[in-house]
C-alpha positions in Angstrom: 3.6 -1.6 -204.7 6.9 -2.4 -205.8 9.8 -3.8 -204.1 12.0 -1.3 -202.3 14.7 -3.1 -204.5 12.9 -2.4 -207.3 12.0 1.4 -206.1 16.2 2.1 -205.5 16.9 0.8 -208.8 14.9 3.6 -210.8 15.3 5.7 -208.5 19.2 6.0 -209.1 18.6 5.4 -212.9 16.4 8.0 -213.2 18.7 10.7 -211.3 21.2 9.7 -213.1 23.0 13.1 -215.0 21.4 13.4 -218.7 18.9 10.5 -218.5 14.8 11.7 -218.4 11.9 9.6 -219.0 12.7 8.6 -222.6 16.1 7.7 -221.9 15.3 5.9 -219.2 13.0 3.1 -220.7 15.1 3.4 -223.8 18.4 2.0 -221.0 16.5 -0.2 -219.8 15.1 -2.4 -223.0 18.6 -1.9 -224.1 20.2 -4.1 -221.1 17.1 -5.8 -220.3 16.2 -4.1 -216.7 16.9 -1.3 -214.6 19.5 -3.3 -212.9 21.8 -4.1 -215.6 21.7 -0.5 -217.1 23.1 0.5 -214.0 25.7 -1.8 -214.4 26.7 -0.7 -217.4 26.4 3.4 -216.7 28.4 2.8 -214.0 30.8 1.4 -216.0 30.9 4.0 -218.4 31.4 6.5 -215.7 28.1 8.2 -215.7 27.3 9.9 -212.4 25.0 7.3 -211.1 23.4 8.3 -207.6 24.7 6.2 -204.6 22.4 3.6 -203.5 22.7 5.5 -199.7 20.9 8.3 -201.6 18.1 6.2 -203.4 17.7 4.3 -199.4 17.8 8.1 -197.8 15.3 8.9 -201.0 13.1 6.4 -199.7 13.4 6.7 -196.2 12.2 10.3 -196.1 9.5 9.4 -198.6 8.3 7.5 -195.8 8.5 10.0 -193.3 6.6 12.7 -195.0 3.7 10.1 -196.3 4.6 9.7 -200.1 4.2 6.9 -202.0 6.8 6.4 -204.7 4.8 4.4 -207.7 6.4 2.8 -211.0 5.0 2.5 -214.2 4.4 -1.4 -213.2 2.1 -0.5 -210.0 -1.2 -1.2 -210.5 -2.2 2.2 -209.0 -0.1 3.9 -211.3 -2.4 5.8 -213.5 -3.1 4.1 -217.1 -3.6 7.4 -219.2 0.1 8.4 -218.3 1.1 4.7 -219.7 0.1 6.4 -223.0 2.7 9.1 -222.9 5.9 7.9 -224.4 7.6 10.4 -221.8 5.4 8.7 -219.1 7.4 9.5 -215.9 9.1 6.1 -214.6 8.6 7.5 -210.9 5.5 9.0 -209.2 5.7 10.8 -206.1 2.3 11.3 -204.5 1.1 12.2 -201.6 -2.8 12.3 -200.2 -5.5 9.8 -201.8 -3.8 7.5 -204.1 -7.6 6.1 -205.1 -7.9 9.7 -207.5 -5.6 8.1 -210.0 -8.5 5.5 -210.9 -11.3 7.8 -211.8 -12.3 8.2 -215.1 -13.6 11.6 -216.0 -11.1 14.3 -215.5 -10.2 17.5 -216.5 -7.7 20.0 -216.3 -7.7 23.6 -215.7 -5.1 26.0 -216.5 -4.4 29.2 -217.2 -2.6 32.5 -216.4 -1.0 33.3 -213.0 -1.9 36.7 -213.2 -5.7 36.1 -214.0 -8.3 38.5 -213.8 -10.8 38.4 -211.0 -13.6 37.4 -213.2 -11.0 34.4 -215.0 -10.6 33.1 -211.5 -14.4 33.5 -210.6 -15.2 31.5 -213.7 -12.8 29.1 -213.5 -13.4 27.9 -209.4 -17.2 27.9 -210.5 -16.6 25.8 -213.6 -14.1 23.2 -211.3 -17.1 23.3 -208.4 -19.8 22.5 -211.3 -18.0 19.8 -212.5 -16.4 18.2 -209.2 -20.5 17.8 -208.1 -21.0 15.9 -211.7 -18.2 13.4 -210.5 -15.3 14.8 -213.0 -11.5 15.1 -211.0 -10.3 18.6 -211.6 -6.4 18.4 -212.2 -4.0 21.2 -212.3 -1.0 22.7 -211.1 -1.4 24.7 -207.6 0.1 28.0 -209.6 -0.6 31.2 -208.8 -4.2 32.6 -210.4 -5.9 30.1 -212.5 -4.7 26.7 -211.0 -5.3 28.1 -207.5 -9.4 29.1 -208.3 -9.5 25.8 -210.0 -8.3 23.7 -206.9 -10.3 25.8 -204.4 -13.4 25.5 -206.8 -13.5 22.1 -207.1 -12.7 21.5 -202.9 -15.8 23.6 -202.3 -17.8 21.3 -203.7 -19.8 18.1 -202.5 -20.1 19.8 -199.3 -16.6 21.1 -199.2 -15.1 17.5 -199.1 -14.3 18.0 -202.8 -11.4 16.1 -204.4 -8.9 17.5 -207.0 -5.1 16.5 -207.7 -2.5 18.9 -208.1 0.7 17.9 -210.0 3.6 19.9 -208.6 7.1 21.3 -210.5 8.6 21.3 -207.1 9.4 18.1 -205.3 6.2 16.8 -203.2 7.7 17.9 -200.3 8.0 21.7 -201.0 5.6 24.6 -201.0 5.5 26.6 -204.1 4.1 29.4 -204.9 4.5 29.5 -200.6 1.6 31.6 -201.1 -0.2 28.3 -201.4 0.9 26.5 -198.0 -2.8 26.2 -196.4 -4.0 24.9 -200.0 -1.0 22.3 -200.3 -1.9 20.7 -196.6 -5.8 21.0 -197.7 -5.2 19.1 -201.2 -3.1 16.8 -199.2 -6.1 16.2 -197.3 -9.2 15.9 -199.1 -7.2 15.3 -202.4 -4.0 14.4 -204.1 -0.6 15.8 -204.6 2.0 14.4 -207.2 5.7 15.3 -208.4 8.0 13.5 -210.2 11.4 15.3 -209.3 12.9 14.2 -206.2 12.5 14.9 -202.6 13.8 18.9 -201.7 13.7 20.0 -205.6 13.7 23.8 -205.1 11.7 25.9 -208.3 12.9 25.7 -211.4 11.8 27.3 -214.8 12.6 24.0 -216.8 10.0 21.5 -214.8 7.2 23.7 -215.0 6.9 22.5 -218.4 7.5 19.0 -217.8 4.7 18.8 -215.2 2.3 20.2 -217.5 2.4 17.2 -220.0 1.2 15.2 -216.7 -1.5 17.6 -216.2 -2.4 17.0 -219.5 -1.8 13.2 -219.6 -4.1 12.9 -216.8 -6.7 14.2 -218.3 -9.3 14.1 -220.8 -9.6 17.3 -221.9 -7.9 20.6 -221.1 -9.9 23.8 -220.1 -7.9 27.7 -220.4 -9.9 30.3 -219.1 -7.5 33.1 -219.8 -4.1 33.0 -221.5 -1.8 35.9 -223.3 -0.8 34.4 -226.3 3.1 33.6 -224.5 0.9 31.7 -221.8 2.6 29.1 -220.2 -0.7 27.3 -220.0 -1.0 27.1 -223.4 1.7 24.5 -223.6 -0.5 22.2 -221.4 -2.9 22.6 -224.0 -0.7 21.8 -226.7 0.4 18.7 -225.3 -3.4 17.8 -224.8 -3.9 18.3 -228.0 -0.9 16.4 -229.4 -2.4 13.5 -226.6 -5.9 13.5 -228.5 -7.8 15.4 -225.6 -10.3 17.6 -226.1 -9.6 21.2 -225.7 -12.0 24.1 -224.1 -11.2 27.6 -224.5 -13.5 30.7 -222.8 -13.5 33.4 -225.0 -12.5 37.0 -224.5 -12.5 40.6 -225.2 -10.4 40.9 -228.9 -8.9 44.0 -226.9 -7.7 42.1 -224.1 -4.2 40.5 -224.4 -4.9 38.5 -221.7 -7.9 36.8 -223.7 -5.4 36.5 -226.8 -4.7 32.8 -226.5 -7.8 31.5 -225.7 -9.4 33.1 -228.4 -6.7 31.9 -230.9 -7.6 28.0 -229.5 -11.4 29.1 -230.3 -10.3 29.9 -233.7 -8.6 26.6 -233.7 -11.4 24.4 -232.9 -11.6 24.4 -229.4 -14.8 23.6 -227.6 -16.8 26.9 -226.8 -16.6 27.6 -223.1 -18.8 29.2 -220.4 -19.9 26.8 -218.1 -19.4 23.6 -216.6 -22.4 22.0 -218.6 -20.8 22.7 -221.9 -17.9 20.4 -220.8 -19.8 17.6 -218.9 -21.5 16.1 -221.9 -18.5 16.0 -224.3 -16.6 14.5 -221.3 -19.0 11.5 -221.0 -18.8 10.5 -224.2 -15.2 10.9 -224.1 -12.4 8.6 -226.0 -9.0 9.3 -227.3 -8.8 10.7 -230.7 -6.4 11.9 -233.3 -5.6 15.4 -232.8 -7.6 17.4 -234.9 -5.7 20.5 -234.2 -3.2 22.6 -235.8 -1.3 21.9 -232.6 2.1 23.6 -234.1 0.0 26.8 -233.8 -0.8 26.8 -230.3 2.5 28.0 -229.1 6.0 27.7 -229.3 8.3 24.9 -228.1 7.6 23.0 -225.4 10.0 22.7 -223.5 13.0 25.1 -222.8 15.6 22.2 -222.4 14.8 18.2 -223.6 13.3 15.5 -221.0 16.5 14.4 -221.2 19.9 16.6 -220.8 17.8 19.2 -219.2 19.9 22.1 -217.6 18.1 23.3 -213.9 17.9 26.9 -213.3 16.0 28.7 -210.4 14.9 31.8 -213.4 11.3 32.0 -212.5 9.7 34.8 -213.7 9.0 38.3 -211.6 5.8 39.7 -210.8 4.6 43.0 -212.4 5.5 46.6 -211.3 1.8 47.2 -210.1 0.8 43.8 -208.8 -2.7 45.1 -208.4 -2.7 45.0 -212.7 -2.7 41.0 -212.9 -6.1 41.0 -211.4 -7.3 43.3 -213.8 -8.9 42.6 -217.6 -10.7 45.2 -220.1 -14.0 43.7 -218.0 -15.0 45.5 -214.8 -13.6 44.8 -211.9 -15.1 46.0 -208.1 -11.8 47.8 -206.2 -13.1 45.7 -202.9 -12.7 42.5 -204.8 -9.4 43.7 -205.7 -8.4 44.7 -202.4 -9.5 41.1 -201.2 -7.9 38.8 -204.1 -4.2 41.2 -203.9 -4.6 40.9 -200.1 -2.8 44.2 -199.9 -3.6 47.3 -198.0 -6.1 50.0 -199.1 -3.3 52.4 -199.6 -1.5 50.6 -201.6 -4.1 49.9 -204.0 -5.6 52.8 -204.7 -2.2 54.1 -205.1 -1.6 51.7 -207.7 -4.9 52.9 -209.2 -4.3 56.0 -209.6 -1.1 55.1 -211.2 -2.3 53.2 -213.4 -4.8 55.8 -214.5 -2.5 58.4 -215.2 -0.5 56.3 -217.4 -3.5 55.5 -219.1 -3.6 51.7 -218.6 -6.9 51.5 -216.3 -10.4 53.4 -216.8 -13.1 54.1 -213.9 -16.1 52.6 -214.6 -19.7 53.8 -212.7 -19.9 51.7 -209.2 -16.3 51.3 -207.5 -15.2 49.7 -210.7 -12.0 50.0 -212.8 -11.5 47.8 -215.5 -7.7 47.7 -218.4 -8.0 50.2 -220.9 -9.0 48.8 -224.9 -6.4 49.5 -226.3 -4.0 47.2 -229.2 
């Protein structure tokens, strides 16, 4: 581990206002070390954080069991060393020995995922966890949440999986996920690389995907509109030389819209964990053979560097019950148990939806989205 010397030093460079990952290594080869581009910022009269708030930094670290790693720790993980935006600070919190495994793959997809997308996607993580391959994601709503729990089930529910946070490593989010934050903790691996007490924020959701990604070795979506968030972790997997998976869709589903478009892009044909696990063995980096300007729009809403923070993060939908929902059936108990609402509520919502035409009744307590473009 480094020297608490060492640790203060990036800490304060890296928090300094309009300096991110790039223009952090780029200060520091400049002036020679950390040290000396302090120096020199401070000069300039950039707003440089106090060394009392790198020591407090540090000191509370320590009280809530992180370890803060640098690029030069050994148990810093080697496939970020790749990135040129590697983060110069880890925050992590749980079993450090994760970062070391080989085989990996992340999971992502849409926080309002359909029952089935979430029952495919925990079996896929639980298939693959018992063949030895990390399951990495981002302890979202939906997708990322299956994908954890999946993959914890496994091996005797003593299952490991990391979960990189857009929150700092010391905050709950969605809160949702407090019981599955302390079990990751546990049996697995949590890691941030925004400071201690970082609230939400739209603009670092983004900028934890590329370390999903950049983790991994390949990158599975098992359902994604085609304005996904998750599809930017596949783009930057893709622009990394990972392999992509994609599970395909209904046509008439929007939710099955990106997906199928990375399908049509040359991703790897998905439906269950053994169509990943002998791609992944023979796995090495490659050129990106993807039209990776096609998978979605810009990554990130503000640079690495200069970023603006805002607490915009996106509503939930009118009828919540609807995110659970895809043009495949869907039992109304399951739905009741995944929405965790009242009965009431939902079959209100179901007959809502009905009348406006957005759900059909299928034979045995089923509804499913209507097929329509």
């Amino acid at each position: 581990m480094a020297l608490k010397q060492t640790i203060i030093e990036a800490l304060r460079l890296i928090n300094t206002d309009g300096i991110g990952p790039v223009g952090y290594e780029k200060y520091k080869s400049a002036y020679g070390s950390v040290a000396d581009a302090l120096v020199f910022l401070e000069k300039a009269g950039k707003n440089v954080p106090s060394v009392a708030w790198a020591e407090n930094e540090l000191e509370k670290a320590g009280k809530e069991n992180v370890h803060i790693l640098l690029k030069e720790d050994a148990l810093y993980p080697q496939k970020l060393l790749l990135l040129k935006d590697a983060p110069p600070i880890l925050y992590a919190k749980g079993n450090l020995n994760l970062l070391s495994i080989d085989l990996s793959l992340a999971i992502v997809g849409s926080r309002n995922a359909s029952i089935n997308a979430r029952k495919l996607s925990s079996k896929i993580a639980h298939d693959l966890t018992e063949n030895k391959i990390l399951i990495i994601s981002g302890m979202a709503r939906g997708i990322d949440t299956a994908a954890h729990k999946g993959a914890m089930y496994a091996l005797n529910q003593k299952g490991p999986t990391v979960a990189v946070l857009g929150t700092g490593i010391d905050k709950i989010y969605p809160t949702e996920n407090k019981d599955l934050y302390y079990q990751i903790a546990e049996q697995g691996l949590l890691l941030s690389e925004v400071p201690l007490g970082t609230e939400a924020q739209i603009s670092n959701f983004p900028r934890r995907n590329r370390i999903v990604a950049g983790l991994s070795c390949g990158v599975l979506v098992t359902e994604a509109s085609e304005k996904s968030g998750s599809l930017i972790t596949a783009k930057l997997g893709a622009q990394q030389g990972k392999h992509l998976f994609s599970v395909p869709g209904n046509p008439y589903d929007t939710k099955s819209a990106g997906t199928n478009n990375l399908l049509r892009m040359g991703a790897h044909f998905t439906e269950k964990a053994e169509d990943i696990i002998e791609i992944l063995q023979n796995y090495s980096v490659n050129t990106p053979t993807y039209k990776v300007e096609e998978i979605c729009d810009d990554l990130f809403i503000n640079s690495l560097d200069n970023s603006i923070k805002t607490n915009n993060i996106p509503s939930s939908s009118k009828y919540p019950i609807e995110e659970f929902l895809s043009t495949s059936a869907a039992d109304i108990d399951e739905i009741i148990r995944y929405s965790k609402l009242d009965t009431a509520t939902v079959m209100m919502q179901i007959l809502d939806l009905e009348i406006e035409g957005r759900i059909v009744r299928l034979p045995g307590n089923k509804i499913a989205l209507s097929e329509r473009k």
